[in-house]
KOLNU-805067 format. One record per residue: x negated, y negated, z of N, C-alpha, C in turn; residue in three letters. Coordinates in steps of 0.001 Angstrom, whole numbers. Each point is the difference from the previous one (the first is absolute). Layout:
<zados>
<zado><n_c1>X</n_c1><n_c2>Y</n_c2><n_c3>Z</n_c3><ca_c1>X</ca_c1><ca_c2>Y</ca_c2><ca_c3>Z</ca_c3><c_c1>X</c_c1><c_c2>Y</c_c2><c_c3>Z</c_c3><code>ALA</code></zado>
...
</zados>
This chain:
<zados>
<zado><n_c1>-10565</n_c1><n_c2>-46316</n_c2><n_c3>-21982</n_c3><ca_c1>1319</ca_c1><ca_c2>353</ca_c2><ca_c3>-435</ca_c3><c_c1>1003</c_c1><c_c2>-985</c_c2><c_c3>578</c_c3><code>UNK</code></zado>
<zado><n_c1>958</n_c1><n_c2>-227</n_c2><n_c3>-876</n_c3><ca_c1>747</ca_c1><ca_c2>-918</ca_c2><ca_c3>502</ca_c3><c_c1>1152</c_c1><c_c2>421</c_c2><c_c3>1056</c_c3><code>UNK</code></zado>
<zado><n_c1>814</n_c1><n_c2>-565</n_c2><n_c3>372</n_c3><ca_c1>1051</ca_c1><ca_c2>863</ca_c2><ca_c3>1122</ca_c3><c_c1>1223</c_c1><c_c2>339</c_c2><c_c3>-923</c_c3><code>UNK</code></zado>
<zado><n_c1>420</n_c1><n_c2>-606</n_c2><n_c3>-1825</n_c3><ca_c1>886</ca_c1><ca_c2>438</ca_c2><ca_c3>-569</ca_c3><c_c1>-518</c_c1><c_c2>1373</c_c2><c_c3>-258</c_c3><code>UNK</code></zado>
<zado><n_c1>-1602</n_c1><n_c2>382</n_c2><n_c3>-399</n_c3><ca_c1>-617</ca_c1><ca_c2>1443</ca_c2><ca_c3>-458</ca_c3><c_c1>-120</c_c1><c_c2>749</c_c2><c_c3>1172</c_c3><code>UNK</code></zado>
<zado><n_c1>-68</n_c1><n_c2>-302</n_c2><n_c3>1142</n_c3><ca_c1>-220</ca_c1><ca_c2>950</ca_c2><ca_c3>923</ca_c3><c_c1>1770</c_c1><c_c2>490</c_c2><c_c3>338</c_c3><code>UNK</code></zado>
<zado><n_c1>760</n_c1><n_c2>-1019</n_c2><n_c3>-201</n_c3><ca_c1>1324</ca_c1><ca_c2>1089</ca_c2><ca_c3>536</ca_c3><c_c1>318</c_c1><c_c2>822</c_c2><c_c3>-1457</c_c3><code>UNK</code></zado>
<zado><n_c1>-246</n_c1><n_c2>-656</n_c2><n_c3>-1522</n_c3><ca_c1>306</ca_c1><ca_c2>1239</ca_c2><ca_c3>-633</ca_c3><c_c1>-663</c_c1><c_c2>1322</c_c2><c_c3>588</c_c3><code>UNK</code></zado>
<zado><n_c1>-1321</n_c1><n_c2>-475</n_c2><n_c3>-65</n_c3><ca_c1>-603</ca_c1><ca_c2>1547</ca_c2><ca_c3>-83</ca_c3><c_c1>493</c_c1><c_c2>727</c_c2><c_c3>1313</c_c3><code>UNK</code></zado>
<zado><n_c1>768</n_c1><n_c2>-505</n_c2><n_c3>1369</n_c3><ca_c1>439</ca_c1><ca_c2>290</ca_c2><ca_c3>1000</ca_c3><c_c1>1484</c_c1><c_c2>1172</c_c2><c_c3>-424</c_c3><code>UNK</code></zado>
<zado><n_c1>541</n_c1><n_c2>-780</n_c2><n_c3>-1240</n_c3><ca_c1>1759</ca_c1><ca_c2>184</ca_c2><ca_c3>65</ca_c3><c_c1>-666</c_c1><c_c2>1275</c_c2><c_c3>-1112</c_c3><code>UNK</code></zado>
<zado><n_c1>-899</n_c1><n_c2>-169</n_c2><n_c3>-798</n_c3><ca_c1>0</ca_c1><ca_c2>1287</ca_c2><ca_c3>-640</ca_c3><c_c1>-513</c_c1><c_c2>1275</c_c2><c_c3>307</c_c3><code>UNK</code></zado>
<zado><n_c1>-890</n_c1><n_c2>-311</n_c2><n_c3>1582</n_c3><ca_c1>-781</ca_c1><ca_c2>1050</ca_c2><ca_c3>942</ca_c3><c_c1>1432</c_c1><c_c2>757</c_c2><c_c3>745</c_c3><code>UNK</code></zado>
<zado><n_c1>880</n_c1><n_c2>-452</n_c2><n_c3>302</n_c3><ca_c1>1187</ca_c1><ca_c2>74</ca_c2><ca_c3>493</ca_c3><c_c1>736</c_c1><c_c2>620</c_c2><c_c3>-884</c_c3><code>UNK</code></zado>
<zado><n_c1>-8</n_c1><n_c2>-546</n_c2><n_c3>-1331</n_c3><ca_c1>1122</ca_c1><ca_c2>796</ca_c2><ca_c3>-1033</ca_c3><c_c1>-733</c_c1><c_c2>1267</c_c2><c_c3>115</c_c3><code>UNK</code></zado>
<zado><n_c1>-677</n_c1><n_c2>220</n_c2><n_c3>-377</n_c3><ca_c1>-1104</ca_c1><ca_c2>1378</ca_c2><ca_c3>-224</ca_c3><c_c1>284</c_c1><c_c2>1011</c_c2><c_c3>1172</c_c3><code>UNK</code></zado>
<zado><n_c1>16</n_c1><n_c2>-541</n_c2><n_c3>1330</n_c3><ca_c1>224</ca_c1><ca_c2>812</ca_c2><ca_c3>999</ca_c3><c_c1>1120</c_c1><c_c2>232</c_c2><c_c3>158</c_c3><code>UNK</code></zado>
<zado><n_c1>1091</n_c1><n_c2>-1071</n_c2><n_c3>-391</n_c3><ca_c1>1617</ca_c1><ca_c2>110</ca_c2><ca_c3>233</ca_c3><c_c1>145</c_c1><c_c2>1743</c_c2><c_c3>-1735</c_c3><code>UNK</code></zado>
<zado><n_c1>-629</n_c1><n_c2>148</n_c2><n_c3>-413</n_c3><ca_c1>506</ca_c1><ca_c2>813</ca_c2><ca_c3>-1162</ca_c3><c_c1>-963</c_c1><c_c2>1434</c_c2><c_c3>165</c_c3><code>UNK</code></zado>
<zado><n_c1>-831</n_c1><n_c2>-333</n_c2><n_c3>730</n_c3><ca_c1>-1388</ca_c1><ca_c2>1516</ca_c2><ca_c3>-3</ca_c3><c_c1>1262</c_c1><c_c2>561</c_c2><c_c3>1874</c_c3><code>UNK</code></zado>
<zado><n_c1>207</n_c1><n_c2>-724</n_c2><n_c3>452</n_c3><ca_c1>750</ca_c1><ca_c2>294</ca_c2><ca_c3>1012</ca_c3><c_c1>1618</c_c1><c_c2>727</c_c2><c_c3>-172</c_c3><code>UNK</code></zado>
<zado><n_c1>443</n_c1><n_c2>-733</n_c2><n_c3>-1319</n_c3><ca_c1>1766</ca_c1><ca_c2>348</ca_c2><ca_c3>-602</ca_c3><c_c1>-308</c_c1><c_c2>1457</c_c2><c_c3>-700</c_c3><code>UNK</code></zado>
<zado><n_c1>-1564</n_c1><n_c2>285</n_c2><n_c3>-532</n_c3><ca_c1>-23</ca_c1><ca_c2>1270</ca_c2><ca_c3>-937</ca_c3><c_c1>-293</c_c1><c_c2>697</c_c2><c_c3>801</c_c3><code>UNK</code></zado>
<zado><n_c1>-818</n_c1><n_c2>41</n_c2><n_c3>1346</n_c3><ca_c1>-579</ca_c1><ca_c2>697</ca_c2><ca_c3>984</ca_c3><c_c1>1842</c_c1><c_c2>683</c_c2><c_c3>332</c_c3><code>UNK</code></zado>
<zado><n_c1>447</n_c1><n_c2>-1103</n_c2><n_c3>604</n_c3><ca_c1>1052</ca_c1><ca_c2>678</ca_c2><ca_c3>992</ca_c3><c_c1>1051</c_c1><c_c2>814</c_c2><c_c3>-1163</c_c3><code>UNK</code></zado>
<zado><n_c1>-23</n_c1><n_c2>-41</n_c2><n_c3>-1177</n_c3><ca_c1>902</ca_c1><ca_c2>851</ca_c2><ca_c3>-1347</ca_c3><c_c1>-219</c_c1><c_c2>727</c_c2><c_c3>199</c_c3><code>UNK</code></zado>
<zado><n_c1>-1869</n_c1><n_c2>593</n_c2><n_c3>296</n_c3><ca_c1>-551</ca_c1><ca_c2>1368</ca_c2><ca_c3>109</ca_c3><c_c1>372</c_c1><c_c2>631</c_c2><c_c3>698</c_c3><code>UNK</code></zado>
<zado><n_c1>-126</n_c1><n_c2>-302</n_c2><n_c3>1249</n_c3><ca_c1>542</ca_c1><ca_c2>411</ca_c2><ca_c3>1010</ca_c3><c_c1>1769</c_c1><c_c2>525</c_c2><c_c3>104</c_c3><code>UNK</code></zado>
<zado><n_c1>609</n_c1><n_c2>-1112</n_c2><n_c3>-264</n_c3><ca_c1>1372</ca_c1><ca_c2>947</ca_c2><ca_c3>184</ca_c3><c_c1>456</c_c1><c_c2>522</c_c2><c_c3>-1278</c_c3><code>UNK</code></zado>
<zado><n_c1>-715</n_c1><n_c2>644</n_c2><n_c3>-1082</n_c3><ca_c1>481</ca_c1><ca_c2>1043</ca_c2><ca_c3>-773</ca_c3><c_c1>-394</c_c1><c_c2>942</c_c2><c_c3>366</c_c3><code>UNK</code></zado>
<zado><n_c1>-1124</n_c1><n_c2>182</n_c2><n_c3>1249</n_c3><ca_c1>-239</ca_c1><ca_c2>1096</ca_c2><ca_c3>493</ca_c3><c_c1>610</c_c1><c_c2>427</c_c2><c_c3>1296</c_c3><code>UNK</code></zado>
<zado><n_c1>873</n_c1><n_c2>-809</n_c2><n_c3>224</n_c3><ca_c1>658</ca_c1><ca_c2>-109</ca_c2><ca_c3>1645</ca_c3><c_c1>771</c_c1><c_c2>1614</c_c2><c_c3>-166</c_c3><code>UNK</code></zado>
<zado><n_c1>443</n_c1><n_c2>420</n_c2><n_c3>1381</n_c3><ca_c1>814</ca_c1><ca_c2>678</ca_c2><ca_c3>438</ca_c3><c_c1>1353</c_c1><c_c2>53</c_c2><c_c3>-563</c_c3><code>UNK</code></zado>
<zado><n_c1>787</n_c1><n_c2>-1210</n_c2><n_c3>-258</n_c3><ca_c1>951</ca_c1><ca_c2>41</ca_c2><ca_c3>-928</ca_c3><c_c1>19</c_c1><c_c2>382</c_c2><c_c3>-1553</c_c3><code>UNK</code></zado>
<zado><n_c1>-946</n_c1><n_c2>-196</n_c2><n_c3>-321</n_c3><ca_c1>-292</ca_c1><ca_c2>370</ca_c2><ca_c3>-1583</ca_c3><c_c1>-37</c_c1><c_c2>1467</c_c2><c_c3>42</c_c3><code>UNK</code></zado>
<zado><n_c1>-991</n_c1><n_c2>748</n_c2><n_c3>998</n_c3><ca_c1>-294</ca_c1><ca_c2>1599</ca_c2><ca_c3>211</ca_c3><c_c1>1848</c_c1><c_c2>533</c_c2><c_c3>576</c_c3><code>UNK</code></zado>
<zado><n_c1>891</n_c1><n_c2>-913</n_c2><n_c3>436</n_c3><ca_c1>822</ca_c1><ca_c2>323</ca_c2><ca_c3>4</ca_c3><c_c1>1104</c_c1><c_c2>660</c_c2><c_c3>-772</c_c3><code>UNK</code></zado>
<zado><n_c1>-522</n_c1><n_c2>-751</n_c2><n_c3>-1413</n_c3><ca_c1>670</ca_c1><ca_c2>207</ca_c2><ca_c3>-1117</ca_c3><c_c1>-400</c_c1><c_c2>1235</c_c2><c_c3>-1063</c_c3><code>UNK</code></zado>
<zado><n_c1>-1005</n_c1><n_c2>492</n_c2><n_c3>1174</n_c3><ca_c1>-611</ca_c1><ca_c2>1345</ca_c2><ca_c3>-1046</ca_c3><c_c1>493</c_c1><c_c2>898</c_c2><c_c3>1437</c_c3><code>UNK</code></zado>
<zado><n_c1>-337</n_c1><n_c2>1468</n_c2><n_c3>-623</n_c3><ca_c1>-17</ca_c1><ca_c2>1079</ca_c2><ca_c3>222</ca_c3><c_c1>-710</c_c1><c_c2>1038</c_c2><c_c3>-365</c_c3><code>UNK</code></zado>
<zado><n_c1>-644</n_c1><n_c2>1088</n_c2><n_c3>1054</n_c3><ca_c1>-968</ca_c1><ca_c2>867</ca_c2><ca_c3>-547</ca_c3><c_c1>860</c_c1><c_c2>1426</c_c2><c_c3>-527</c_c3><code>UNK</code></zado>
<zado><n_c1>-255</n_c1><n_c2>113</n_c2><n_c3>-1457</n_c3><ca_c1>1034</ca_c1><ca_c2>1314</ca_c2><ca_c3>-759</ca_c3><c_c1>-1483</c_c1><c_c2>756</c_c2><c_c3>146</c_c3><code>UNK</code></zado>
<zado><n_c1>516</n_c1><n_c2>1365</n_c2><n_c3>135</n_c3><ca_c1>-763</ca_c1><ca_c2>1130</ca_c2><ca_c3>-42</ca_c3><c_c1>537</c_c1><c_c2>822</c_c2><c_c3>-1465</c_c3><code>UNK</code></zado>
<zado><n_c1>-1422</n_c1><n_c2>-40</n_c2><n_c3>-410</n_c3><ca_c1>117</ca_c1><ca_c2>1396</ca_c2><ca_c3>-1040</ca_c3><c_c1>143</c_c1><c_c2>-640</c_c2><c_c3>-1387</c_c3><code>UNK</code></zado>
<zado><n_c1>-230</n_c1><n_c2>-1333</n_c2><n_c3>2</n_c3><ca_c1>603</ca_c1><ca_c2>-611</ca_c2><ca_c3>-1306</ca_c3><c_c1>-1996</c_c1><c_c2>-679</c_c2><c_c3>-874</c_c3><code>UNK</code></zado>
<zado><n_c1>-485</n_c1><n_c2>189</n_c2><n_c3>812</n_c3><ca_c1>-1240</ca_c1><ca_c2>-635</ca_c2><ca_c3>-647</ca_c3><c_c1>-669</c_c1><c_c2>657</c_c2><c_c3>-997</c_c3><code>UNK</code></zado>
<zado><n_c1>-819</n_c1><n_c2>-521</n_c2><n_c3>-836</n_c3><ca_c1>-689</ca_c1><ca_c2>1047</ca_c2><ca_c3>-1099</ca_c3><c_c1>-1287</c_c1><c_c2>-126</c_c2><c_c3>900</c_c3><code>UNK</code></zado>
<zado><n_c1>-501</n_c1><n_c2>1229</n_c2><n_c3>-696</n_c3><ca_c1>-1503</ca_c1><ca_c2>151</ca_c2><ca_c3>596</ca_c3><c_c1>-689</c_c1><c_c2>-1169</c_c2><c_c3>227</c_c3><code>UNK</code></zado>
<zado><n_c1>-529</n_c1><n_c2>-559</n_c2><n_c3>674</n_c3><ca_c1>-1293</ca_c1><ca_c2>-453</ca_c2><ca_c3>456</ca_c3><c_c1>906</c_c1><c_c2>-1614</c_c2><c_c3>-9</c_c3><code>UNK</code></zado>
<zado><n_c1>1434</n_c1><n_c2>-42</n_c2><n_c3>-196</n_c3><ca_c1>522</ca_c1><ca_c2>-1502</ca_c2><ca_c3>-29</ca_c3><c_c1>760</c_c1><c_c2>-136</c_c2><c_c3>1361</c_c3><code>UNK</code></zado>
<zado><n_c1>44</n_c1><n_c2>1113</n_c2><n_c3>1176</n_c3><ca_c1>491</ca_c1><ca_c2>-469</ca_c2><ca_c3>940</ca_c3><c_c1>-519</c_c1><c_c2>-1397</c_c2><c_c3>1313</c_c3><code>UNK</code></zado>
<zado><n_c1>1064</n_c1><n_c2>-170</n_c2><n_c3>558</n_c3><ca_c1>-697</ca_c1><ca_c2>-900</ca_c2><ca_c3>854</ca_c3><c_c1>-909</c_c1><c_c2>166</c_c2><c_c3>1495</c_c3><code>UNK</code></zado>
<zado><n_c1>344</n_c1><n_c2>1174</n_c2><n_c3>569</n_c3><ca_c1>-707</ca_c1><ca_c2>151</ca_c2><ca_c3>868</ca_c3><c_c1>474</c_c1><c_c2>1696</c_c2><c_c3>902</c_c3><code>UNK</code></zado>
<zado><n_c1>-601</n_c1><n_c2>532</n_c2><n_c3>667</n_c3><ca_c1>799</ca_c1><ca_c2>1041</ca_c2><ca_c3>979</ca_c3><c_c1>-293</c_c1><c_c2>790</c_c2><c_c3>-1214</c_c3><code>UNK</code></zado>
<zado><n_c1>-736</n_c1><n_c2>903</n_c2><n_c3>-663</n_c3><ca_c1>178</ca_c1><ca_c2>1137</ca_c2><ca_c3>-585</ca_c3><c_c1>-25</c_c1><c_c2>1468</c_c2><c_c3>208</c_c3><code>UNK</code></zado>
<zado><n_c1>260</n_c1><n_c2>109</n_c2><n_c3>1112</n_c3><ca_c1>-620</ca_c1><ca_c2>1375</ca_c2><ca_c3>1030</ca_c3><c_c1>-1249</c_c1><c_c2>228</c_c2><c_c3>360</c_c3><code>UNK</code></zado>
<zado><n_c1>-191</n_c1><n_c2>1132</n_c2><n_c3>466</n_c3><ca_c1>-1103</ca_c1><ca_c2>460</ca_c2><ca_c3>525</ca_c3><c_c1>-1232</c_c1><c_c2>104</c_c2><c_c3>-1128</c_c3><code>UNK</code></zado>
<zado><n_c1>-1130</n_c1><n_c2>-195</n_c2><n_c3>106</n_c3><ca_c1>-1160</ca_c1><ca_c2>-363</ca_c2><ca_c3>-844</ca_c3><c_c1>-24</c_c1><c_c2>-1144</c_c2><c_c3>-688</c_c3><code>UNK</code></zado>
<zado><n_c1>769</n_c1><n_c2>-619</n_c2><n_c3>168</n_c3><ca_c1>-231</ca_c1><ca_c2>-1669</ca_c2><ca_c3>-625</ca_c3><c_c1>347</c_c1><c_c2>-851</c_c2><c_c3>747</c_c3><code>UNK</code></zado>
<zado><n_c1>-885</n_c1><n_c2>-1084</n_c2><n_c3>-767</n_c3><ca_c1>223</ca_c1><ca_c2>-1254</ca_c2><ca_c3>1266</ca_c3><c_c1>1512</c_c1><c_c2>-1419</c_c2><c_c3>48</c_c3><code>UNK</code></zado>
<zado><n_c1>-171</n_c1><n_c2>-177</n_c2><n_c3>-1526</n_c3><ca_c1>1121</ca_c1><ca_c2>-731</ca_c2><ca_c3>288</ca_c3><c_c1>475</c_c1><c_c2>-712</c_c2><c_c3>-2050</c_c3><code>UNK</code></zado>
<zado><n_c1>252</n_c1><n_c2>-994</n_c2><n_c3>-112</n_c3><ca_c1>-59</ca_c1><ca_c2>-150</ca_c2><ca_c3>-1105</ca_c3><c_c1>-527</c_c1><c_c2>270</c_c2><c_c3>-1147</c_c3><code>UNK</code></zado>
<zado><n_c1>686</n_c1><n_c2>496</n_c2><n_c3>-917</n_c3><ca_c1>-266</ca_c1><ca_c2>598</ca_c2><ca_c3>-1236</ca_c3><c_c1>-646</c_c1><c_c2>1145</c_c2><c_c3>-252</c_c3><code>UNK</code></zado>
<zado><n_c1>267</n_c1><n_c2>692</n_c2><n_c3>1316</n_c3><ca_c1>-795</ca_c1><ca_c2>1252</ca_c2><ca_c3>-287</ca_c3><c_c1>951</c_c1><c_c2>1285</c_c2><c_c3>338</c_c3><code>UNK</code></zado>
<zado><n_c1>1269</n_c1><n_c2>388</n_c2><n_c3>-644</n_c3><ca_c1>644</ca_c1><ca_c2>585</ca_c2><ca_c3>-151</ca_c3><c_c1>-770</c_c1><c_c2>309</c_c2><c_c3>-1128</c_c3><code>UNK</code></zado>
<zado><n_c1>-34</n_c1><n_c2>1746</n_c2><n_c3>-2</n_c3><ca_c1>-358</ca_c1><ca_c2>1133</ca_c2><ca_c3>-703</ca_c3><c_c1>861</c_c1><c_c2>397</c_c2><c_c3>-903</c_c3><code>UNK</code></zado>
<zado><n_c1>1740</n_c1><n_c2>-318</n_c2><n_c3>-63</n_c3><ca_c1>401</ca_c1><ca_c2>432</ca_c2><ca_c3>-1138</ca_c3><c_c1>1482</c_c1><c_c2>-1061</c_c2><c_c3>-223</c_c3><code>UNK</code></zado>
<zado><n_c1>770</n_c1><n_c2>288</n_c2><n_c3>-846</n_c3><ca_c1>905</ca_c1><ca_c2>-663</ca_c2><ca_c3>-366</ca_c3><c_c1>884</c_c1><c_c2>549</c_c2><c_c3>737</c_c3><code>UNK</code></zado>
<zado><n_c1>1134</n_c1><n_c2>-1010</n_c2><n_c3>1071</n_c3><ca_c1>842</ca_c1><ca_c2>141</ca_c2><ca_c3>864</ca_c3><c_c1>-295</c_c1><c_c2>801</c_c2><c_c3>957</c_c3><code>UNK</code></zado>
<zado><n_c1>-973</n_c1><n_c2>-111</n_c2><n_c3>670</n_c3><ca_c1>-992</ca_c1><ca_c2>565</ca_c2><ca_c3>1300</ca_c3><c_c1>1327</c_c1><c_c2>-232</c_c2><c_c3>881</c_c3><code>UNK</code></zado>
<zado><n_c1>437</n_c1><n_c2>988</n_c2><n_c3>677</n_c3><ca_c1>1134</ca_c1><ca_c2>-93</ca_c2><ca_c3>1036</ca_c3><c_c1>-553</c_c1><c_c2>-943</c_c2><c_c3>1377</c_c3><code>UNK</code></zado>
<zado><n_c1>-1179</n_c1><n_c2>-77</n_c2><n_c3>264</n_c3><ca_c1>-558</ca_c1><ca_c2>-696</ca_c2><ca_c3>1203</ca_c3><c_c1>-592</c_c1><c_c2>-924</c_c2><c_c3>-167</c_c3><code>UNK</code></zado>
<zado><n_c1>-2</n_c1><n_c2>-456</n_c2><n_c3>-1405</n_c3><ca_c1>-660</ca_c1><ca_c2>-1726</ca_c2><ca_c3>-290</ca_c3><c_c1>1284</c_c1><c_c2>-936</c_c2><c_c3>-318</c_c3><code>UNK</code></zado>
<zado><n_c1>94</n_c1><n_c2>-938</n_c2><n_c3>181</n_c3><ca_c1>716</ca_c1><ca_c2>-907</ca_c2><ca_c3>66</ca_c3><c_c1>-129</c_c1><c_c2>-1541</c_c2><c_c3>-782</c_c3><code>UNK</code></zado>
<zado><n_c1>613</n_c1><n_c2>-965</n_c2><n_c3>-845</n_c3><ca_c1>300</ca_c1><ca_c2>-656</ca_c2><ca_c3>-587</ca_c3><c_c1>1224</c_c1><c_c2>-1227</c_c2><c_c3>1043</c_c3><code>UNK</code></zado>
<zado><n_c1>-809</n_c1><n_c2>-1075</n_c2><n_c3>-683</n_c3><ca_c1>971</ca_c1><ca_c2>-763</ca_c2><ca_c3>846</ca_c3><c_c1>1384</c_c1><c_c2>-458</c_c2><c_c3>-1173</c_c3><code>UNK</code></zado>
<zado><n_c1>1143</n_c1><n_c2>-26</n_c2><n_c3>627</n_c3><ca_c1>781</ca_c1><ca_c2>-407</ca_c2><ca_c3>-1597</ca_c3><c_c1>1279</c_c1><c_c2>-674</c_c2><c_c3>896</c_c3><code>UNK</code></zado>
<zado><n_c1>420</n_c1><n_c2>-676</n_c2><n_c3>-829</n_c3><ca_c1>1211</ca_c1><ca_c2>-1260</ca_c2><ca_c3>-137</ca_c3><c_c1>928</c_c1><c_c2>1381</c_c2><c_c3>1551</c_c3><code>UNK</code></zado>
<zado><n_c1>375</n_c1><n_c2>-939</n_c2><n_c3>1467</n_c3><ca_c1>988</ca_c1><ca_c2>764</ca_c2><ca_c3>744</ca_c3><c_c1>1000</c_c1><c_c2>115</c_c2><c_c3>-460</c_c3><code>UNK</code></zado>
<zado><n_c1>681</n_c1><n_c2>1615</n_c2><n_c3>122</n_c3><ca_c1>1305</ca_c1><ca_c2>62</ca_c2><ca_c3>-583</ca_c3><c_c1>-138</c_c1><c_c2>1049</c_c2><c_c3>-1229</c_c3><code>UNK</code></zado>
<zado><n_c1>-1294</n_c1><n_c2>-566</n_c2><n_c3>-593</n_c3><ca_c1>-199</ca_c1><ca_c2>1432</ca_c2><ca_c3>-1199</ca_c3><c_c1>-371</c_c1><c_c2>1413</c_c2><c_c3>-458</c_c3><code>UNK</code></zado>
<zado><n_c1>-647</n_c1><n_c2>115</n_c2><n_c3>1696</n_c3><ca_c1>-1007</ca_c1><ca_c2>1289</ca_c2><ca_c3>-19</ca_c3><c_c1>974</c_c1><c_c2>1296</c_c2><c_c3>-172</c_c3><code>UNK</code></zado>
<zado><n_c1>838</n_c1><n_c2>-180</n_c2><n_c3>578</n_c3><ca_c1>1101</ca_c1><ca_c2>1285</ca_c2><ca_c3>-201</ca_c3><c_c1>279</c_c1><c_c2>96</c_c2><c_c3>-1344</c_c3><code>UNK</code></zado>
<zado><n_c1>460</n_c1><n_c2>-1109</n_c2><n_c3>-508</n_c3><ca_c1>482</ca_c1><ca_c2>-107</ca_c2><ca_c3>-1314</ca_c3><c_c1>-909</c_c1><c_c2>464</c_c2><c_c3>-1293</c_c3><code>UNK</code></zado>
<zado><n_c1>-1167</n_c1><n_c2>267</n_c2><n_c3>392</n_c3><ca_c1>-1206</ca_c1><ca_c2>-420</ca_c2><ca_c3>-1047</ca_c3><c_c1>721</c_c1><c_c2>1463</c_c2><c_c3>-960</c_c3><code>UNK</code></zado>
<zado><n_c1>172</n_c1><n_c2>143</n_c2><n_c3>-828</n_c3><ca_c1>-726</ca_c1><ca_c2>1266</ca_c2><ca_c3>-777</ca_c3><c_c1>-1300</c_c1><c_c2>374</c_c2><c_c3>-316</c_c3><code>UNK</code></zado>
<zado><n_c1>-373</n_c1><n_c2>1369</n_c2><n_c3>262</n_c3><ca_c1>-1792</ca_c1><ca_c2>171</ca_c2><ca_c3>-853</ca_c3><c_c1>155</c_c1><c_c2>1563</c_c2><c_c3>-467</c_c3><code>UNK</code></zado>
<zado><n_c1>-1076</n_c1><n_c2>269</n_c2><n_c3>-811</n_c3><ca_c1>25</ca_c1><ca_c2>1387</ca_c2><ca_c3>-760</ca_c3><c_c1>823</c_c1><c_c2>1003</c_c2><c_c3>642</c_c3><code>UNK</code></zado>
<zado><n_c1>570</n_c1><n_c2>457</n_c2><n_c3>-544</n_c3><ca_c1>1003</ca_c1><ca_c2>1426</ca_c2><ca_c3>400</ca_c3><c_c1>1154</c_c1><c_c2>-365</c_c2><c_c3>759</c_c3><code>UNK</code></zado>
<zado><n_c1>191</n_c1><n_c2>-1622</n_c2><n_c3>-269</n_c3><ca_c1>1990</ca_c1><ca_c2>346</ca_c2><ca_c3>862</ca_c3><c_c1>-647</c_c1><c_c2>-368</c_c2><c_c3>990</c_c3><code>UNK</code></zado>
<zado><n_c1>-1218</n_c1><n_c2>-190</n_c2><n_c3>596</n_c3><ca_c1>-174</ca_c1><ca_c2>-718</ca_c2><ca_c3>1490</ca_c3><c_c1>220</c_c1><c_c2>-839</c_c2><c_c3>571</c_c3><code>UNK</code></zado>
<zado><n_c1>214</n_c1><n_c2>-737</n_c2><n_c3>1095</n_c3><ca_c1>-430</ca_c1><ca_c2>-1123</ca_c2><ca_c3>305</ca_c3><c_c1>-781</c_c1><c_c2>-393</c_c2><c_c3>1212</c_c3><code>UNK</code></zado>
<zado><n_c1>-97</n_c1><n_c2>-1097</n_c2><n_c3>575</n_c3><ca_c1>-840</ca_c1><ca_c2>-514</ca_c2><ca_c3>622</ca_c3><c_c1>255</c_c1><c_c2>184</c_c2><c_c3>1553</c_c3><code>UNK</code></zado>
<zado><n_c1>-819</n_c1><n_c2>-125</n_c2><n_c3>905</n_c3><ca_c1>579</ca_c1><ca_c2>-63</ca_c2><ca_c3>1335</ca_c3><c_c1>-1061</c_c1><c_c2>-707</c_c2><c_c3>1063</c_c3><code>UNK</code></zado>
<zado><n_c1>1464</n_c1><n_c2>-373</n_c2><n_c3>1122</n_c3><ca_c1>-900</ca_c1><ca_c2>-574</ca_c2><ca_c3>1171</ca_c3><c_c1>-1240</c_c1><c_c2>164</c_c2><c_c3>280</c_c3><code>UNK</code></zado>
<zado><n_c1>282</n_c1><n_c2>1782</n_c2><n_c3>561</n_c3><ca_c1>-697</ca_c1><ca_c2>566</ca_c2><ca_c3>621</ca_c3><c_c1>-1316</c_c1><c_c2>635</c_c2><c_c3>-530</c_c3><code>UNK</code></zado>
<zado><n_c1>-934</n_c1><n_c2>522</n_c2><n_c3>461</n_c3><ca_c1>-1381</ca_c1><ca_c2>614</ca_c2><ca_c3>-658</ca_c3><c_c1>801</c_c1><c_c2>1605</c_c2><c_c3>-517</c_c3><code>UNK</code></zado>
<zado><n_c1>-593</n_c1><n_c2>144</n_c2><n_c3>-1273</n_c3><ca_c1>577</ca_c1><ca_c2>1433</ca_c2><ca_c3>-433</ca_c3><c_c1>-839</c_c1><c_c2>953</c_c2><c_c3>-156</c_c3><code>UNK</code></zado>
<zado><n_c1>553</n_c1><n_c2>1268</n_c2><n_c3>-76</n_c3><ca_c1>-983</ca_c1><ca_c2>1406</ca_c2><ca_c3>-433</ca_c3><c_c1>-583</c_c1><c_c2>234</c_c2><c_c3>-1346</c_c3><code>UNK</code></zado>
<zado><n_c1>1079</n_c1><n_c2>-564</n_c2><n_c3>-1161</n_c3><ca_c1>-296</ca_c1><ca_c2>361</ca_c2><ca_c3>-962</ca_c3><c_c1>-1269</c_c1><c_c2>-924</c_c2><c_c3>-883</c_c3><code>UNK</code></zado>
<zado><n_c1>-713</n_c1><n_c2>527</n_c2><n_c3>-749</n_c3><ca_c1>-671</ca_c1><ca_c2>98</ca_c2><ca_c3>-1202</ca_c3><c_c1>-1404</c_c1><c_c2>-955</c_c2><c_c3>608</c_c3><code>UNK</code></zado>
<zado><n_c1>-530</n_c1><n_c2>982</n_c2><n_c3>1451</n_c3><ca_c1>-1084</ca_c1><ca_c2>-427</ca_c2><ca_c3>256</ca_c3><c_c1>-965</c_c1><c_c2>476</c_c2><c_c3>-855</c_c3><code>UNK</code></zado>
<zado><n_c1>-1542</n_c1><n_c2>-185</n_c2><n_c3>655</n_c3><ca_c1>-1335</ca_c1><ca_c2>361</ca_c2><ca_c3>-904</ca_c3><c_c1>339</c_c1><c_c2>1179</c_c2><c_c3>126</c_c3><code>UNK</code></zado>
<zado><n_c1>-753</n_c1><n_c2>624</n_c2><n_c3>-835</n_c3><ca_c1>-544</ca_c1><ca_c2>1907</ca_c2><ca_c3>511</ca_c3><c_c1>-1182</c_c1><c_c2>-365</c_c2><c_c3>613</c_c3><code>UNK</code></zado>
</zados>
């Protein structure tokens, strides 16, 4: 190999790592702490089996809310909206874990 072919194939071993390295670190901070910043956990707003995690007692965690707007499963949604949300009957959404419309 000549020394003009050995530094291409050098500068393009380099490009490759300079870009598997730029998509690596993207991954990473859309999952950062600041991004989770921008959400919030609403209670009571999930449909059955679409919540994100925390569904009370007998389940373990995602998507396994038992009914539509499970007061103790939770949804992550845009901060700022959970109060605001409307859902069936004039309701809305909240901080906190709720009583209403657990399993039987």
């Amino acid at each position: 190999m000549s020394n003009t072919s050995t530094r291409r194939v050098f500068t393009a071993a380099m490009l490759a790592t300079a870009v598997t390295a730029a998509i690596s670190a993207s991954a990473v901070t859309s999952s950062s702490p600041a991004a989770a910043a921008e959400k919030e956990k609403c209670f009571g707003v999930a449909m059955a089996g679409k919540n994100d995690c925390a569904a009370g007692a007998g389940t373990t965690c995602a998507g396994t809310s038992k009914v539509d707007f499970q007061g103790n499963s939770w949804k992550y949604v845009e901060k700022g909206t959970c109060t605001s949300m409307m859902i069936d009957g004039g309701r809305k959404g909240s901080l906190e874990p709720l009583t209403r419309d657990l399993p039987a």
